[in-house]
N, C-alpha and C positions, 0 to 999 in steps of 0.2 A: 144709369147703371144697367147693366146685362145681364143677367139670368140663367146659367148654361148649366145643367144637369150632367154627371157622370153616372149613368144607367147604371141601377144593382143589379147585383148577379142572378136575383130574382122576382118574381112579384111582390110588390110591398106596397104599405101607406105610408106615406112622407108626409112633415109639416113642416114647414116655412114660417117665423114669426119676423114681421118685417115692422121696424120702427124709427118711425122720421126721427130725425136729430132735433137740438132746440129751435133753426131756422125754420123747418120742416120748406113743404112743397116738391121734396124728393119724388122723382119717380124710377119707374123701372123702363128703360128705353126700347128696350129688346130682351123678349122672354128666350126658353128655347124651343124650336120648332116643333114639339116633337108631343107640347102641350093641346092637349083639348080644354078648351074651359067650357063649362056649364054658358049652355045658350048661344057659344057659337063664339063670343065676342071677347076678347081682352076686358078682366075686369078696368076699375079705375082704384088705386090705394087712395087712404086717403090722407091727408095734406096737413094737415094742422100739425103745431111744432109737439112732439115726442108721442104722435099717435104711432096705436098699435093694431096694424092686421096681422094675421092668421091666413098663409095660403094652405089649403090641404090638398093632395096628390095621391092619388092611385094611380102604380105604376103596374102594367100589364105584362112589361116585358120589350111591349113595343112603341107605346105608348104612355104619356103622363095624360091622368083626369082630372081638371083642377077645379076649386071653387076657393073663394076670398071671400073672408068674413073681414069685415071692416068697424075700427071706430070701437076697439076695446078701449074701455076708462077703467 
């Protein structure tokens, strides 16, 4: 899957709840460029069949700040 943002017309905080289906092992292929994550690095979601992350976003204007919270039950 791919990930591509339509920038708001202002600063904001966005959240993303992303949930594998019953197979799971889903990932996200390609984010979009324009993301910072926390530490530098593309998190990893995670895997298991109907888990649930949480990506949260502050957008700047110019940029998205991201961090993923993984592995809600």
């Amino acid at each position: 899957a791919e990930i591509a943002f339509t920038n708001p017309p202002n600063p904001s905080n966005l959240l993303l709840k992303i949930t594998q289906d019953g197979t799971g092992g889903r990932t996200v292929a390609t984010w979009d460029s324009d993301i910072k994550w926390a530490d530098g690095s593309v998190p990893t979601l995670s895997t298991a069949s109907s888990a649930v992350d949480v990506a949260s976003f502050y957008f700047d204007g110019t940029n998205y700040y991201g961090v993923l919270s993984t592995n809600f039950s």
